[in-house]
MIKOLLUM-999344 format. One record per residue (C-alpha): residue number from 0; x, y, z. Coordinates in steps of 0.001 Angstrom, whole numbers, padded with zeros to 6 digits, m for minus. Example, Ala and Ser with C-alpha at 12.3 -4.5 7.8 and 13.67 -1.06 7.14 Angstrom:
2
> 0|012300|m004500|007800
> 1|013670|m001060|007140
This chain:
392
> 0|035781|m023720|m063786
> 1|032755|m022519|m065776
> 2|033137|m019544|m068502
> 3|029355|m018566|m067310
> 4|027097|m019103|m064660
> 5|023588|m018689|m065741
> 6|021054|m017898|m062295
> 7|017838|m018385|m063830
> 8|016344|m021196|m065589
> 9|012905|m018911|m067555
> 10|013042|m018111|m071040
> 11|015833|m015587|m071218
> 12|018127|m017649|m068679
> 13|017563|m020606|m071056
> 14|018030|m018946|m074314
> 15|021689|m017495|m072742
> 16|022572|m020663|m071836
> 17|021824|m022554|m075026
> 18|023460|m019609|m077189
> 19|026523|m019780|m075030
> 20|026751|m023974|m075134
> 21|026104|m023963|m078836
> 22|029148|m022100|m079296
> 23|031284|m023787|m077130
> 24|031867|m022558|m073544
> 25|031367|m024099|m070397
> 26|027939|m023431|m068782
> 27|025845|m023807|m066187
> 28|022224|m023363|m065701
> 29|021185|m022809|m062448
> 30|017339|m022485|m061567
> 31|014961|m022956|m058293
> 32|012594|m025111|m060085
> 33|008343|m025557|m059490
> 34|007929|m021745|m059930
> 35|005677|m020445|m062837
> 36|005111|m017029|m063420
> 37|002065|m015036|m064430
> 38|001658|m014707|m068032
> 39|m000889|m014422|m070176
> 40|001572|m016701|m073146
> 41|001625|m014741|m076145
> 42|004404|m015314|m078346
> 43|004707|m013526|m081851
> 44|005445|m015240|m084970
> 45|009311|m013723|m084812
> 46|010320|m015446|m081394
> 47|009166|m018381|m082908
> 48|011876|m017635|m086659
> 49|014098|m016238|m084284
> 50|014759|m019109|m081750
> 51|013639|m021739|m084145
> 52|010043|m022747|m081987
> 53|008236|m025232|m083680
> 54|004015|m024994|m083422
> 55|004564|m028071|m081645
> 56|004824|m025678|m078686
> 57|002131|m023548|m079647
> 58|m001191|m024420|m077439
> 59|m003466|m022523|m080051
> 60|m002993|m019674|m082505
> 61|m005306|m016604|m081938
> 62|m006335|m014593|m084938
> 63|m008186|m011958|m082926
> 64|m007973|m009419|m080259
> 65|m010591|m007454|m078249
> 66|m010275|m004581|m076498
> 67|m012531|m003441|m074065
> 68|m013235|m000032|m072619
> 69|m014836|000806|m068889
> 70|m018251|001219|m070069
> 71|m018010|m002076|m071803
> 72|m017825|m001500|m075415
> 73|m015153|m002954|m077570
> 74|m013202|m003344|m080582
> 75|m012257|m006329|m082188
> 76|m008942|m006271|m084282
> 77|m008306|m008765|m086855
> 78|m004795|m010124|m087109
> 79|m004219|m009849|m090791
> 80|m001613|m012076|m092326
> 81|m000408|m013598|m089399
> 82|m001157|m015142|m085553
> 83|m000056|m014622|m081987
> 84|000587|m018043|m080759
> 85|m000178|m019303|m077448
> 86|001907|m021203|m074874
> 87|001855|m022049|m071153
> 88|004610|m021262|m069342
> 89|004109|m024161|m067097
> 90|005562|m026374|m069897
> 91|007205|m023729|m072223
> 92|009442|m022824|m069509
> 93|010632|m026533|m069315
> 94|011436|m027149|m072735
> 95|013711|m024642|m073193
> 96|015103|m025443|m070235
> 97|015556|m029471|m071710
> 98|017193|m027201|m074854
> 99|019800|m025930|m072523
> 100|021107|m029134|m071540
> 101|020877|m030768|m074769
> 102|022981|m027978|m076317
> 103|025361|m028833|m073297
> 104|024928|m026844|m070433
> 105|025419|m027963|m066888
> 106|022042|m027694|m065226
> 107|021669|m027374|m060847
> 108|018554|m027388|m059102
> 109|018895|m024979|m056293
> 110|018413|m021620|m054940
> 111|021391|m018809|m055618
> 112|022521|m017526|m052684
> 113|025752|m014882|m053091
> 114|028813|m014761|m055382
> 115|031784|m015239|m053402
> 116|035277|m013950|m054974
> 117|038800|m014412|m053543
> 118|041920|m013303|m055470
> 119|042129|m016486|m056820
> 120|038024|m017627|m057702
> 121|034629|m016452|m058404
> 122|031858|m018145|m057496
> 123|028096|m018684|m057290
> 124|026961|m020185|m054141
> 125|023890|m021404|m053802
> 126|021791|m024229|m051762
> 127|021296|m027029|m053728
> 128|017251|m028194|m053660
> 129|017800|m032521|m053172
> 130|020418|m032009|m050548
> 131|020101|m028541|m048810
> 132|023512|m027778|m048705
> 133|025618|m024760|m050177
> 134|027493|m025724|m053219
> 135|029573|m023610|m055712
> 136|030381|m022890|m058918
> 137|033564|m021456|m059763
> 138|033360|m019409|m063168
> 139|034693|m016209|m064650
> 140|031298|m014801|m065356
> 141|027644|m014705|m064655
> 142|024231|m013948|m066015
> 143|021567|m012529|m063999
> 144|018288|m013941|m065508
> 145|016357|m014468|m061566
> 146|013618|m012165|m062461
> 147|011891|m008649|m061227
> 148|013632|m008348|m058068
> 149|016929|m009989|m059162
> 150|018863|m011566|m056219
> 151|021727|m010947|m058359
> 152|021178|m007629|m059526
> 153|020573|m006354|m056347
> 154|023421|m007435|m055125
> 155|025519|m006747|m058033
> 156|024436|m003922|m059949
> 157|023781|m000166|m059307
> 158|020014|000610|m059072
> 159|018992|m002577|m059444
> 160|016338|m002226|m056703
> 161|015051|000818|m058121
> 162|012769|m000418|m061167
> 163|009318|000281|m060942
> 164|007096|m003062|m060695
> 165|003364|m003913|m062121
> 166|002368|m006325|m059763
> 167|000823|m009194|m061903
> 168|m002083|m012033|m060618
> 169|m003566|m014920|m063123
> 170|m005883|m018286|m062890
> 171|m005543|m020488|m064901
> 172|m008896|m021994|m065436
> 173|m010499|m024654|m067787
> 174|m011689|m023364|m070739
> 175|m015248|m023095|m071833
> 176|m017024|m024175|m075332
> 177|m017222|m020871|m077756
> 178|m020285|m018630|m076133
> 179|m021153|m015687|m076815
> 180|m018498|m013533|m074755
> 181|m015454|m016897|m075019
> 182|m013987|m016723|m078263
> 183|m010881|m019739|m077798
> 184|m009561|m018204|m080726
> 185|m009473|m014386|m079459
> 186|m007406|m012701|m076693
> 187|m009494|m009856|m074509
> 188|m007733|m006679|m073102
> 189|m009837|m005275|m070484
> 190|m009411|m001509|m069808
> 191|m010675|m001318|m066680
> 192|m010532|000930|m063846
> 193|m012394|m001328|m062067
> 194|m009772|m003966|m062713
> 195|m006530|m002326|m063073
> 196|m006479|000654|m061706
> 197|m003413|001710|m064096
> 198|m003076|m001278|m066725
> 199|m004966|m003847|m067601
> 200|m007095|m007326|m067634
> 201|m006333|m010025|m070173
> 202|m008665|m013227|m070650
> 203|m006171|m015587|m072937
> 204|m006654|m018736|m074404
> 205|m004596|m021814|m074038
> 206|m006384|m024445|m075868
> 207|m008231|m026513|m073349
> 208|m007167|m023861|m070265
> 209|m007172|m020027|m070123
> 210|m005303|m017336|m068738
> 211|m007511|m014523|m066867
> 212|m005707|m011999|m064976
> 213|m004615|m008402|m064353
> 214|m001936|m006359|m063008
> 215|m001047|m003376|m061434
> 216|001774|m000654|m060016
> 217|m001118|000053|m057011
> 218|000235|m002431|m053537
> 219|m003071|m001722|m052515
> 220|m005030|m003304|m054642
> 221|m006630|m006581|m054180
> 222|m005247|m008711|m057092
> 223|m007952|m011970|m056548
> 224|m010464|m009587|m056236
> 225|m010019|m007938|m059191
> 226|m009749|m011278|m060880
> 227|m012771|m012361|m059614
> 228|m014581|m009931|m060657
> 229|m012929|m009742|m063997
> 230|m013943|m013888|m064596
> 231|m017563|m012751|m063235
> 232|m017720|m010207|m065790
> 233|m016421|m012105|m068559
> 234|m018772|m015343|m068303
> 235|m015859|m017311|m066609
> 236|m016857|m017311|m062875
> 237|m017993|m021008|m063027
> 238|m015338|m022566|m064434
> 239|m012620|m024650|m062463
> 240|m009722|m022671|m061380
> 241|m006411|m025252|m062273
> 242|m003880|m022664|m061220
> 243|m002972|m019755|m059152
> 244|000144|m017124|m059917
> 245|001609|m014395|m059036
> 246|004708|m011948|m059163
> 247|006189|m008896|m059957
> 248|006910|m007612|m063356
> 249|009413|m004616|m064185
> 250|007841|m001600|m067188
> 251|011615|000142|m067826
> 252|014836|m001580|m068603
> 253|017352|m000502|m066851
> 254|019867|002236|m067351
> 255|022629|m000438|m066412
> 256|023061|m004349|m066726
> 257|026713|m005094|m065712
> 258|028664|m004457|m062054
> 259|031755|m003714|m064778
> 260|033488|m006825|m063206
> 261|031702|m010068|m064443
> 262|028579|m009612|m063885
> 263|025764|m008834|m066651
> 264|021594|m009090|m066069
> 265|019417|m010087|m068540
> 266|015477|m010115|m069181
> 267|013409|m009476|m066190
> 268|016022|m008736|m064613
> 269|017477|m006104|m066508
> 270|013946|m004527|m066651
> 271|013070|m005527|m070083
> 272|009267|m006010|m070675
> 273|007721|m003765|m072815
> 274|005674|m000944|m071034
> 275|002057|m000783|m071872
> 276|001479|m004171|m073007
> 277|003539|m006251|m071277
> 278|005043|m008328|m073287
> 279|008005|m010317|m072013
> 280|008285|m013714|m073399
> 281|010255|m012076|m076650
> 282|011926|m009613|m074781
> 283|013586|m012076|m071981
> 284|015268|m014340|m075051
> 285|015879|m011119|m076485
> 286|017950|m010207|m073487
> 287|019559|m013618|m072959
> 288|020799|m013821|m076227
> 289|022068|m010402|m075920
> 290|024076|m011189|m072473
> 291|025531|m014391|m074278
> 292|026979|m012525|m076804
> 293|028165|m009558|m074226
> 294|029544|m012721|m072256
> 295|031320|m014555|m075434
> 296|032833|m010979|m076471
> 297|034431|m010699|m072920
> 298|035686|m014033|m072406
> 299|036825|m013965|m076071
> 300|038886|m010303|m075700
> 301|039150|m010250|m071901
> 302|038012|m006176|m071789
> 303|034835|m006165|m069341
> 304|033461|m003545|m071174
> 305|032349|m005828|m073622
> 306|029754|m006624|m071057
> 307|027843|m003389|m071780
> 308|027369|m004306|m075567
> 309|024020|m006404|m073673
> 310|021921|m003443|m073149
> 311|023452|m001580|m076158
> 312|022575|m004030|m078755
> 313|019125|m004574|m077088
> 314|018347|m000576|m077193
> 315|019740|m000115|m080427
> 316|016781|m002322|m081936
> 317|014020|m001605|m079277
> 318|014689|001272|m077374
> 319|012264|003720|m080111
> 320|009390|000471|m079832
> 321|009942|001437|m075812
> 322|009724|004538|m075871
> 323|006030|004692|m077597
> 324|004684|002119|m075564
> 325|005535|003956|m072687
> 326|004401|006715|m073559
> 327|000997|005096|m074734
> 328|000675|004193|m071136
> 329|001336|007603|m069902
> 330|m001156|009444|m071538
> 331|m003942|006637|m071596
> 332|m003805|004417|m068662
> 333|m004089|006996|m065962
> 334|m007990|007461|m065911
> 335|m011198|005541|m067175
> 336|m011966|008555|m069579
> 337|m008349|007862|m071163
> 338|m008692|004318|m071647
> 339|m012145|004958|m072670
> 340|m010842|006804|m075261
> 341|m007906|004518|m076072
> 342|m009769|001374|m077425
> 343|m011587|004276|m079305
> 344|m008656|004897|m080904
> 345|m008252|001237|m081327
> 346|m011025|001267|m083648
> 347|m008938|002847|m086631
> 348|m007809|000684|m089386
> 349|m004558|001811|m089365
> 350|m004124|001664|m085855
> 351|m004676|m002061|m085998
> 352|m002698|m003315|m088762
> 353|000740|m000748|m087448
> 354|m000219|m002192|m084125
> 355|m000040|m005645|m085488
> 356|002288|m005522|m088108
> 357|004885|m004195|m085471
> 358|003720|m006980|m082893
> 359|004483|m009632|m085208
> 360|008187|m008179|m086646
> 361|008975|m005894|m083594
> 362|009511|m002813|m085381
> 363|007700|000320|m085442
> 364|006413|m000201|m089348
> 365|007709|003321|m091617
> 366|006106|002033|m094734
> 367|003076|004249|m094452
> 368|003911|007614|m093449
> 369|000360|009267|m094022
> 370|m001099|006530|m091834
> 371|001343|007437|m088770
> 372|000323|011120|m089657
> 373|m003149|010639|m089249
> 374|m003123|008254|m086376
> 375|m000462|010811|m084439
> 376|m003562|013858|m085376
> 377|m006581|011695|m083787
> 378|m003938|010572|m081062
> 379|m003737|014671|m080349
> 380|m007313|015166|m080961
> 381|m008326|012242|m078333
> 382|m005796|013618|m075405
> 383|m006722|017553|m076146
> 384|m010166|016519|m075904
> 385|m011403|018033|m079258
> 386|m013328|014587|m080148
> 387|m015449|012171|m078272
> 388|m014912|008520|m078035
> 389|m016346|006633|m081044
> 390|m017723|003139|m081350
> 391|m019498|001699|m084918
C-alpha cells in the first residue's frame, strides 16, 4: 500500500514525488517514458534556489532577450543582474526523474490506465511498458501530474476537460556560430501574425542545439509551417533539424484540482502555465510541491479537504502574477497592430527591468511605484490609440 501514487514522471510529477519521499511516505512514480514535450527550456534563477538545481544542468545562460514585432523591428532587453538559464527537457526531465528515486520513490514504467476503488482498496491501474500487462498500485492517494489533457483529471475532476489549450510545435536544430541574426547567448520572441496567429515564436538557445518554435489556440493552423517559415526568417532554415515535438499546453489554472476523495492534479494538469508567456517549467514544480504538501496534510490529519490547500497555496503567491499576464495577452496578442505596439512598449526601461526583475523572483516588483504608474499611462495610451508605436 502506497500513501501516493504519482501519474506523471515531468518536472512537477518529479518534484511531488521527491518532496513526498524526502519526508517519509511511501511513493510511487509512475511515467510513460520516451515522451518530450515542446519547450523552449527557460528556467529562472529561483527554480534553480528553490529546488536546489545546480548549473551543472544549465545548457547555457542567456543574458538577453529580443522581441520582435510583425514588421520586423525589435527590442533587445538586457537582463540586468541576473540570467535565464537554459535546459533541454530531453535530459532535464530525466534527472529529476533519477532525483525521485534516489530520494526513495518507487518508479513504474507504464501507461495509467483508470483508478479502480472497492470498499476495501484504491488503486492505479495501468499497463506496464516491458511486459504489457495491467498492474496496480494500491494507495490512499494520487497526484495527477499527466499533462494538458490529464487522463486523470478527466476522469477525476470536474471541468477538467474544459481548459483552453495553446497548441505548441518546436525543432530542435543544431545550432549555428554567432551571425548576425543568432545570438547563442540571446532568446528571440517573435510577434508574429504570420507565425502565431494569437501568441508567439521563440528561437532559444541550448548550447550546441536550439529551440525554434511557436504555438497557438487556432486547430487550424499549420504548426510546421509556421516553423518553417519562422527558421527561414530567422537565418536557421539550413541547419539540421535533431528533433521534432509537439503537444498541447493549458493558459488558465483551473478553478479546481481535487475530486474531494483522494485525488489532487498538479502542473499541467491543473492548468498552471503562465498565460502570455508560457512559462511552465517553474510553475509545474511549483504545483508538485504544492500537491505534496496538500497530500502530506491529508494523510497526516485524514480531512480530504486538506487536498484543496494545492491550488490555494499556489494562488495565494501567483494568482495577481496570472492575472496580468493574462490580461497582457488579451489586449495585445489579438492583432498585428497590438503586438506591433507591444514590443513598442517593450522598449521602456522600466518595462524591462519590472519585466525581469519579476521573471527572475516571481513577483510582481512594488518597489517603484512611479515606474508602474507610468508604464500603466503608456500601457493606456498604446491600447486607446493616442500614440504610435516607437522604435530608437
Amino acid at each position: 500500500m502506497f500513501d501516493v501514487v504519482v501519474v506523471g514522471g515531468g518536472p512537477s510529477g518529479a518534484t511531488a514525488a521527491e518532496d513526498l519521499a524526502r519526508s517519509g511516505h511511501k511513493v510511487a512514480l509512475l511515467d510513460r517514458e520516451g515522451r518530450i514535450k515542446p519547450c523552449g527550456g527557460a528556467i529562472p534563477p529561483r527554480l534553480m534556489q528553490d529546488f536546489h538545481i545546480g548549473e551543472d544542468q544549465l545548457l547555457t545562460k542567456v543574458n538577453t532577450a529580443r522581441m520582435i514585432s510583425p514588421t520586423g523591428r525589435s527590442v533587445d532587453i538586457p537582463i540586468e543582474n541576473g540570467f535565464v538559464g537554459m535546459v533541454d527537457r530531453k535530459d532535464f526531465d530525466p534527472y529529476l526523474r533519477q532525483r525521485a528515486r534516489d530520494a526513495g520513490a518507487d518508479y513504474r514504467v507504464g501507461t495509467f490506465v483508470r483508478i479502480d476503488r472497492t470498499a476495501d482498496e484504491t488503486a492505479v491501474i495501468y499497463r506496464d511498458k516491458a511486459s504489457g500487462t495491467e498492474m496496480r498500485l494500491p494507495t490512499k492517494l494520487v497526484i495527477g501530474a499527466d499533462g494538458a489533457k490529464s487522463k486523470v483529471g478527466r476522469a477525476e475532476v470536474p471541468d477538467a476537460d474544459k481548459v483552453p489549450l495553446v497548441f505548441a510545435y518546436h525543432e530542435i536544430i543544431a545550432a549555428p556560430p554567432k551571425n548576425d541574426v543568432y545570438d547563442p547567448k540571446r532568446c528571440d520572441v517573435i510577434y508574429d501574425g504570420a507565425i502565431s496567429p494569437d501568441f508567439y515564436g521563440w528561437v532559444f538557445p541550448h548550447g550546441g542545439t536550439t529551440s525554434v518554435g511557436m504555438g497557438t489556440e487556432n486547430p487550424s493552423v499549420d504548426l510546421k509551417a509556421a516553423t518553417a517559415a519562422l527558421r527561414k526568417a530567422s537565418g536557421l532554415e539550413e541547419c539540421e533539424t535533431l528533433r521534432k515535438e509537439g503537444a498541447p499546453i493549458p493558459l488558465k489554472p483551473m478553478d479546481r484540482w481535487d475530486n474531494g476523495k483522494d485525488v489532487v492534479l498538479a502542473g499541467d494538469a491543473a492548468g498552471v502555465v503562465a498565460p502570455s508567456s508560457g512559462e511552465g517549467i517553474y510553475y509545474a514544480m511549483v504545483g508538485g510541491r504544492v500537491a505534496a504538501t496538500a497530500a502530506a496534510a491529508c494523510l497526516a490529519s485524514g480531512r480530504v479537504s486538506d487536498l484543496r490547500l494545492a491550488r490555494k497555496l499556489f494562488m495565494k503567491e501567483h494568482k495577481t502574477v496570472f492575472r496580468v499576464l493574462a490580461s497582457m495577452q488579451n489586449a495585445y496578442y489579438r492583432s498585428d497592430e497590438r503586438r506591433e505596439r507591444f514590443v513598442s512598449l517593450c522598449h521602456d526601461i522600466d518595462v524591462q527591468r519590472l519585466t525581469f526583475e519579476a521573471y527572475m523572483n516571481k513577483k510582481l516588483v512594488k518597489a517603484r511605484p512611479m515606474a508602474h504608474l507610468k508604464i500603466g499611462v503608456k500601457n493606456l495610451a498604446h491600447l486607446t490609440r493616442l500614440v504610435s508605436p516607437v522604435f530608437t
